[in-house]
C-alpha positions as CSV (number, residue, x, y, z in Angstrom):
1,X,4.4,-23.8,-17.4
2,X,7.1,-23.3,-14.9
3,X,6.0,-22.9,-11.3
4,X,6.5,-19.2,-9.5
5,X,8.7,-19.2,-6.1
6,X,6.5,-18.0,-3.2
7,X,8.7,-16.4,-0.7
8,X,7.8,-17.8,2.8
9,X,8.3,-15.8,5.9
10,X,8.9,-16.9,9.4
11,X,8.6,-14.7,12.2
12,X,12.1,-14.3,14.1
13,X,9.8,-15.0,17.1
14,X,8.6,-18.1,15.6
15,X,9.5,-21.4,14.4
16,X,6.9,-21.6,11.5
17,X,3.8,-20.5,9.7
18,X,0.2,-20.6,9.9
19,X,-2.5,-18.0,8.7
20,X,-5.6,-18.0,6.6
21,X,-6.7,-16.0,2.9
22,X,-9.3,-16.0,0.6
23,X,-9.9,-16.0,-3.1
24,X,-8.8,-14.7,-5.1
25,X,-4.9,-13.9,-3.3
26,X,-1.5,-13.5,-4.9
27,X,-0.6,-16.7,-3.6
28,X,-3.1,-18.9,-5.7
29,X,-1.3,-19.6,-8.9
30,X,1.3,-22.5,-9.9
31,X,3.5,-21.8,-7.3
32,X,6.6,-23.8,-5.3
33,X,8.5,-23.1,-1.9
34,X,11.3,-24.9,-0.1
35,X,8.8,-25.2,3.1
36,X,6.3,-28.4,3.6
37,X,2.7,-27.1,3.4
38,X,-0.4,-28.2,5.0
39,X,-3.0,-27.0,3.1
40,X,-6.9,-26.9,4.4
41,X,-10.0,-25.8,2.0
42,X,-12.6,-24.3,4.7
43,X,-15.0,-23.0,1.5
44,X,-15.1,-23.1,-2.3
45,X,-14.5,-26.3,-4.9
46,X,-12.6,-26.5,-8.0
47,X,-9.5,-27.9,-9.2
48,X,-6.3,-29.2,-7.4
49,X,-3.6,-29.4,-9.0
50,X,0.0,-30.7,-7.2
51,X,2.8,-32.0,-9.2
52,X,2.1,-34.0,-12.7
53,X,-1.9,-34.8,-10.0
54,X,-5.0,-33.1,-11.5
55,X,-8.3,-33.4,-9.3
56,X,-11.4,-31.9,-7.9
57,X,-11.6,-30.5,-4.2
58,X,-14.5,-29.4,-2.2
59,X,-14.1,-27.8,0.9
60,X,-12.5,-30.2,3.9
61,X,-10.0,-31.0,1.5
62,X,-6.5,-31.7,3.3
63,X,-3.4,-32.4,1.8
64,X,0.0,-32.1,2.7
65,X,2.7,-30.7,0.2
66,X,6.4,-31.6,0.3
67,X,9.4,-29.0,-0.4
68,X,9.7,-27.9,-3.7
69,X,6.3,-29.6,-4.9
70,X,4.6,-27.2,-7.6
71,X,0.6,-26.8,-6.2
72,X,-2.2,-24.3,-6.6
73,X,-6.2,-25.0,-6.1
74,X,-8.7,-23.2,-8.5
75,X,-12.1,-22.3,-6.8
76,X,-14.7,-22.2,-9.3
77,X,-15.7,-18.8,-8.3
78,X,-17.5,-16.8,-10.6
79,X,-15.8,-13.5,-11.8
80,X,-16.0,-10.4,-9.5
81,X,-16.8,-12.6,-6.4
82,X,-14.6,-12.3,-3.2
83,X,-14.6,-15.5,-1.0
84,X,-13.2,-13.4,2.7
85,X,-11.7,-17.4,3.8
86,X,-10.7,-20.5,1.1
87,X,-7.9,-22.1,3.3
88,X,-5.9,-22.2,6.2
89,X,-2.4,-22.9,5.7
90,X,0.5,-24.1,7.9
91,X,4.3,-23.9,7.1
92,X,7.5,-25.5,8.4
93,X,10.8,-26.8,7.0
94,X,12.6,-29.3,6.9
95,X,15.3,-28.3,8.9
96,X,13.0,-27.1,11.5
97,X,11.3,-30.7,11.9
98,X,14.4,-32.5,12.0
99,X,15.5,-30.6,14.9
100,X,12.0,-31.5,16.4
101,X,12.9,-35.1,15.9
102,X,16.4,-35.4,17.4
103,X,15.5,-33.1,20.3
104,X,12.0,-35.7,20.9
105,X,12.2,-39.1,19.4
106,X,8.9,-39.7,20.3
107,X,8.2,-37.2,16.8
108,X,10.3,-40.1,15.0
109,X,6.6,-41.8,13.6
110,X,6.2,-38.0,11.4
111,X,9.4,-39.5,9.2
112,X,7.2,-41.8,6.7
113,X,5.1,-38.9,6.2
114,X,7.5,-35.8,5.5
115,X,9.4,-38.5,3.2
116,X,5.9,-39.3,1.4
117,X,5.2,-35.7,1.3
118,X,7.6,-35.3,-1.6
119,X,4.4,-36.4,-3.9
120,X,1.6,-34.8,-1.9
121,X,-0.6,-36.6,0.6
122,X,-4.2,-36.1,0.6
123,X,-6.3,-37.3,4.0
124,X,-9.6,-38.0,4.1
125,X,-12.2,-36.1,5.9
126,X,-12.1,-37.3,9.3
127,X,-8.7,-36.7,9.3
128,X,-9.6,-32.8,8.1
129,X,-12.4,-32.1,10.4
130,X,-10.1,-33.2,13.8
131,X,-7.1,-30.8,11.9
132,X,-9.6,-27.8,11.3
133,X,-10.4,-26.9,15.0
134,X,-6.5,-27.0,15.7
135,X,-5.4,-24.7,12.5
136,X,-8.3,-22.1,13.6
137,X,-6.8,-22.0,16.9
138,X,-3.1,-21.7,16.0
139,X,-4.1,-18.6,14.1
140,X,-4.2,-16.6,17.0
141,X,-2.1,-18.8,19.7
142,X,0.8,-17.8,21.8
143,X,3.9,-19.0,23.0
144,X,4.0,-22.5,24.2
145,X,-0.1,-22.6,23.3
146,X,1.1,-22.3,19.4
147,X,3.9,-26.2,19.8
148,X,1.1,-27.6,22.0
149,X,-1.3,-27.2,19.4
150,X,1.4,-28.0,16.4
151,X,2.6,-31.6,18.0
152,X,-1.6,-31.9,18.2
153,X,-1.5,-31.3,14.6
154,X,1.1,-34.0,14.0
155,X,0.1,-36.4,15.7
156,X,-3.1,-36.8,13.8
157,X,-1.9,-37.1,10.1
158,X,1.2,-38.6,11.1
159,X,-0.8,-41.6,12.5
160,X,-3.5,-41.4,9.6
161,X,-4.0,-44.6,7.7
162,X,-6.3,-43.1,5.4
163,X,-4.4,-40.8,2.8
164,X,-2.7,-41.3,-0.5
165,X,-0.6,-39.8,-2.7
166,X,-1.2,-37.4,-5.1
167,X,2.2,-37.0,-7.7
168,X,2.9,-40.2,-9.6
169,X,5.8,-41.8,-8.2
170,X,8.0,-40.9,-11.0
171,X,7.0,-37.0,-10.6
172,X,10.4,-35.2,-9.9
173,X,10.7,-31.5,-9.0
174,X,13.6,-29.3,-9.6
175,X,13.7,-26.8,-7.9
176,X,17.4,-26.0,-9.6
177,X,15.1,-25.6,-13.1
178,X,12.5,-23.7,-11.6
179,X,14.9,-21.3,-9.8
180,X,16.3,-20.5,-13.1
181,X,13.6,-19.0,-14.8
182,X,13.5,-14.8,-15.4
183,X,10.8,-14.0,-13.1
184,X,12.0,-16.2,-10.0
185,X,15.2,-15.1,-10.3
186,X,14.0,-12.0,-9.4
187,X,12.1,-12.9,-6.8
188,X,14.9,-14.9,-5.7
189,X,16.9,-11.3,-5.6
190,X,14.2,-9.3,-4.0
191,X,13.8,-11.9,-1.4
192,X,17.9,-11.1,-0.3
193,X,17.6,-7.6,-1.0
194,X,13.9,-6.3,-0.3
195,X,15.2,-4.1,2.9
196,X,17.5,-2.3,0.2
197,X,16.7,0.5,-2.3
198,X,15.1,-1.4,-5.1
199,X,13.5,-0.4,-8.4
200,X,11.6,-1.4,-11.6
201,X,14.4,0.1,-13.8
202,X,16.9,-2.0,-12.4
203,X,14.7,-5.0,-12.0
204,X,14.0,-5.0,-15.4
205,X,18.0,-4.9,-16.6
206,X,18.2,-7.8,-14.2
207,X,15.5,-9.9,-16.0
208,X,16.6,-8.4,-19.3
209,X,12.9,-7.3,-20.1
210,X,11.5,-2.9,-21.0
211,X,10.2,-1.6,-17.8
212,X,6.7,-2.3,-19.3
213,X,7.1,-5.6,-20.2
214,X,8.5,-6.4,-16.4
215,X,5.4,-4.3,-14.2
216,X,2.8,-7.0,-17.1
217,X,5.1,-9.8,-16.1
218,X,5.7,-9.1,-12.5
219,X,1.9,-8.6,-11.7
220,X,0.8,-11.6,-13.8
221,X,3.0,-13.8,-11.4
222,X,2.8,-12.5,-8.3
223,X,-1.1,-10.9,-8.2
224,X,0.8,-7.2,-7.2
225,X,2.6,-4.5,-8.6
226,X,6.2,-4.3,-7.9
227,X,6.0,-1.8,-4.9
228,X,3.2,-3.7,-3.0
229,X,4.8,-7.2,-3.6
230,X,7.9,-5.3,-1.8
231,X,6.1,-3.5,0.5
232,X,4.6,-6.3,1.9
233,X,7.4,-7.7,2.2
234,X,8.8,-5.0,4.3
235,X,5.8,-5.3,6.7
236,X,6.2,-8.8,7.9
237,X,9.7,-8.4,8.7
238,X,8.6,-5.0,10.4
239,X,5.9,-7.2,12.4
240,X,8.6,-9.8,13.7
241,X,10.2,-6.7,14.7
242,X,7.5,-4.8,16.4
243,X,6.7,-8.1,18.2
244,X,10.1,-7.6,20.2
245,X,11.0,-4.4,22.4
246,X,14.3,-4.1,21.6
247,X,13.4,-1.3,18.5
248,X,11.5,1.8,18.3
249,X,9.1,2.2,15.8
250,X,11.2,5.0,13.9
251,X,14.2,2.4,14.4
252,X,12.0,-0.8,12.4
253,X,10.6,2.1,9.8
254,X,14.2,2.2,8.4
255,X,15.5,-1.2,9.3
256,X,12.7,-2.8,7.3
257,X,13.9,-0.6,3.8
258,X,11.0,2.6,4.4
259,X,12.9,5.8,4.4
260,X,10.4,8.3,6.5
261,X,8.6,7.0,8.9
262,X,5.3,8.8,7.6
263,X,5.3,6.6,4.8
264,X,5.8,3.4,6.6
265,X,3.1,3.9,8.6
266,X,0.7,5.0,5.2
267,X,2.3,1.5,4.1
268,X,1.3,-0.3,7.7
269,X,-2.2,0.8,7.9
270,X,-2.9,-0.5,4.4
271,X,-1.5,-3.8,4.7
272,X,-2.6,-4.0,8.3
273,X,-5.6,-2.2,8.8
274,X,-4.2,-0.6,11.9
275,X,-0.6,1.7,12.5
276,X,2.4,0.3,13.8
277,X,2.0,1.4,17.4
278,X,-1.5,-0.5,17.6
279,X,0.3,-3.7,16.4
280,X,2.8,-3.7,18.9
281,X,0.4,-2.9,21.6
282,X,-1.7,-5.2,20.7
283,X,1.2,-8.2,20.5
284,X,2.0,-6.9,24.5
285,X,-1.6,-7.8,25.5
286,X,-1.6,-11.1,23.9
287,X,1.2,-11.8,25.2
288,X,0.0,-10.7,28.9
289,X,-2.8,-12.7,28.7
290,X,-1.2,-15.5,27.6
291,X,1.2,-15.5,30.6
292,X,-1.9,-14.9,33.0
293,X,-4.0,-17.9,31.9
């Protein structure tokens, strides 16, 4: 089965990704990004799957995935039950750490690593219990507090002995094949155009598939409908915005792809659990306290 593209976001106002979910999320399926992924089980076991690798997992378990590498981890969770926290996750590409490593040499020793990354690296649990702390805390760090705690994060599994590798050495992804399939290139054109007026009509000329038979598709990959997988969309771009002062709210409603600002902040509160307004209030204080510690 041909992996599904996740679409990974980066905040303007960052220079990569970490955050937690549960199970089960939209992301957990057979899924590939262009971004190396380090991936930490806090609860659950099951199944983990990266590349032509099959395995178990339990919770502790701490691998790091390289660009392009199909992965997804199966909790064996009994139907109907909601685990609130399976994994934290941290993102960054490869661009990104180059420039890390010609602006500070001393990052040079995370080279072997990124390069092994290409088959998946599994650590063992020392390694994951030192990580855990630091993940937990970048979910809520600020400014230089958030590289601090990354260049922590490096350090430790870029100088850990114990790890292997996961894909057998002859395991090649390809990305170019994956990227052609019907239902990532569509998420490949949703991801360009999501701030745009988009709908399941034309969506479905695109993939060549009856509206009906796109909406089955669409939700089967992605864990959504159309309009929440583009929606949500929509509000993590509008919270890099509202994260800056330089907008109003009404300004980021329609810069985002929402055309009343009514319904943006309907769309907000669900995604969020708070409005707009609260968000970016809530950014400033963090911030403020940041700056006063």
């Amino acid at each position: 089965m041909e992996p599904d593209l996740e679409l990974v976001q980066v905040r303007n106002d960052q220079s990569f990704k970490v955050w937690s979910h549960g199970y089960p999320y939209r992301t957990v399926r057979w899924h590939f990004h262009p971004e190396y992924e380090l991936h930490l089980v806090t609860s659950t076991e099951g199944g983990r799957y990266v590349g032509d690798h099959i395995g178990p997992f339990c919770a502790g378990d701490l691998v790091l995935v390289g660009p392009n590498l199909p992965h997804n981890w199966i909790s064996d969770v009994p139907t109907g039950k909601t685990i609130e926290e399976r994994c934290l996750v941290l993102q960054f590409t490869g661009d990104f750490m180059a420039r890390c490593m010609a602006t500070f040499p001393e990052l040079g020793f995370m080279q072997p690593l990124l390069t092994e990354a290409f088959r998946g690296i599994l650590f063992d649990d020392d390694v994951a219990r030192r990580v855990e702390p630091l993940l937990r805390d970048l979910l809520t760090a600020l400014d230089g507090r958030r590289i601090a705690l990354l260049v922590q994060i490096l350090d430790i599994i870029g100088h850990a002995d114990a790890r292997q590798s996961l894909a057998s050495i002859g395991f090649q992804p390809d990305s170019s094949a994956y990227l052609s399939t019907t239902t990532n290139m569509v998420l490949q054109y949703i991801g360009r155009n999501f701030v745009r007026d988009l709908n399941e009509v034309d969506l479905a000329k695109l993939a060549r598939q009856s509206v009906s038979t796109f909406s089955r598709s669409f939700r089967k990959h992605t864990g959504m409908t159309f309009v929440q997988y583009v929606n949500s969309l929509r509000i993590e771009l509008a919270c890099q915005h509202l994260s800056q002062d330089d907008l109003t709210i009404t300004d980021i409603c329609h810069e985002v792809g929402f055309n009343n600002v009514s319904n943006f902040n309907r769309r907000f509160l669900a995604v969020k659990g708070m409005p707009p307004s609260k968000f970016r209030n809530m950014r400033r204080d963090g911030r403020r306290f940041a700056s006063a510690a």
